[in-house]
C-alpha angles and dihedrals in degrees: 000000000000110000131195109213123241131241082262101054093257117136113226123186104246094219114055129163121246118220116188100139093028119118082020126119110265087009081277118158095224093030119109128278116261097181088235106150092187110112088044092049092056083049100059094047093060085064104268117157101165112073113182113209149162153213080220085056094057093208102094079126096066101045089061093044104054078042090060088042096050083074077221115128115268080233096066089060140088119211125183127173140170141232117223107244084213111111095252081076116016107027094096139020092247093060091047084064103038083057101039081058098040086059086052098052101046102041078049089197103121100244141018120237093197131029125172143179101244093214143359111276122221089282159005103255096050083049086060088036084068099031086057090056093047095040070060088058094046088046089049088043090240083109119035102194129349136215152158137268127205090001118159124211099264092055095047091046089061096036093054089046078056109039135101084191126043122219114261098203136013107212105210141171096259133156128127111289081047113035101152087217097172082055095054091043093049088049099048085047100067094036099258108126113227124233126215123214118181095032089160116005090080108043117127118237102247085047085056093052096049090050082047087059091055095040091071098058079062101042080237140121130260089246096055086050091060094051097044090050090052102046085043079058091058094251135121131240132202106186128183137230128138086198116093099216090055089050090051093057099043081064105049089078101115109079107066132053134219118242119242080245101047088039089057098041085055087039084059100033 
């Protein structure tokens, strides 16, 4: 798995898997845990490192726990997860805590390689209020790096003028039709990698078929065009599929390359 090293120094793989119905009744988001870690360990199996969780997700659990079972050292994987910006979790300091060491209890893996803040809170001062707490769990080894998720520009600018530590990644809604590209430049710019979630799920479908065309110059899917394109771009992706075959495509990305001319047509799409 080809990685891009963080601001910190830390290697990350730059294709995960995101798992935000996985280990839930009927494979339903809101649906109640089962405990099944068969779609992660699939997963897994197919060559996956980077896991993308949440507190939101409520199956930190199962993510450990299909970690323990893969018989693969805690140190060849890549575990990110997410604290809720909702004032359950994030409205004092206390809470912060309560929920940073909710994730590690429940994920039961000794550290966390990624932790990031789900959403902007109200305000920018209560987004430095939290960063200040997690920079805490990096300087005690429980967190290994910290970052954002669904940050605009506005909110990193005055997080990185705040911060002892700067965010690693900025996890962000991102697929052709809606690059954010502004976003993605902005971030690259100051050294912190953006990460795309929803790489798929959200394509048009005449933007399908034009990433279909090209997909047959490559002998490739539309789907692995996307991703190749994104991870050429030097961001991550964290795609989705409880189907092993599908899992198994989204990961066959790395043996073709896009040509200058079909990387700027999906650049412009």
């Amino acid at each position: 798995m080809r990685t891009l090293t963080m601001n910190n120094g830390i290697p990350i793989p730059v294709l995960g898997t995101g798992t935000n119905t996985f280990g839930k009744e009927n494979r339903v988001f809101s649906a109640p845990i089962n405990n099944d870690t068969t779609e992660l360990k699939s997963a897994i199996e197919c060559g996956y490192r980077l896991i993308d969780t949440a507190i939101y997700y409520r199956n930190e659990s199962v993510i450990g726990k299909a970690v323990k079972e893969s018989g693969i050292d805690r140190s060849q994987f890549f575990i990110t997860s997410k604290i809720p910006e909702k004032e359950a979790f994030s409205g004092t300091n206390e809470r912060v805590h309560d929920s940073v060491q909710s994730s590690l209890k429940a994920l039961d893996l000794d550290y966390i390689d990624l932790y990031l803040i789900h959403f902007p809170l109200d305000t920018n001062e209560d987004n430095v209020r939290v960063w200040r707490i997690l920079e805490d769990y990096v300087k005690k080894g429980h967190i290994r790096s910290i970052g954002v998720s669904n940050f605009n520009i506005d909110q990193l600018t005055y997080l990185l003028t705040h911060a002892a530590i700067k965010p690693v990644v900025n996890q962000f809604l991102s697929y052709p039709g809606h690059h954010n590209q502004p976003l993605i430049d902005f971030c690259q710019a100051e050294a912190i990698i953006p990460e795309a979630y929803q790489s798929l799920t959200k394509v048009a479908p005449e933007t399908k078929e034009i990433l279909r065309e090209i997909g047959v110059k490559y002998g490739k899917t539309w789907s692995q065009v996307i991703l190749n394109y994104q991870i050429n771009e030097g961001i991550i992706a964290i795609p989705k599929s409880h189907n092993h075959a599908h899992q198994a495509d989204n990961i066959d990305i790395f043996d073709f390359a896009l040509s200058d001319e079909d990387r700027l047509r999906i650049k412009h799409l």
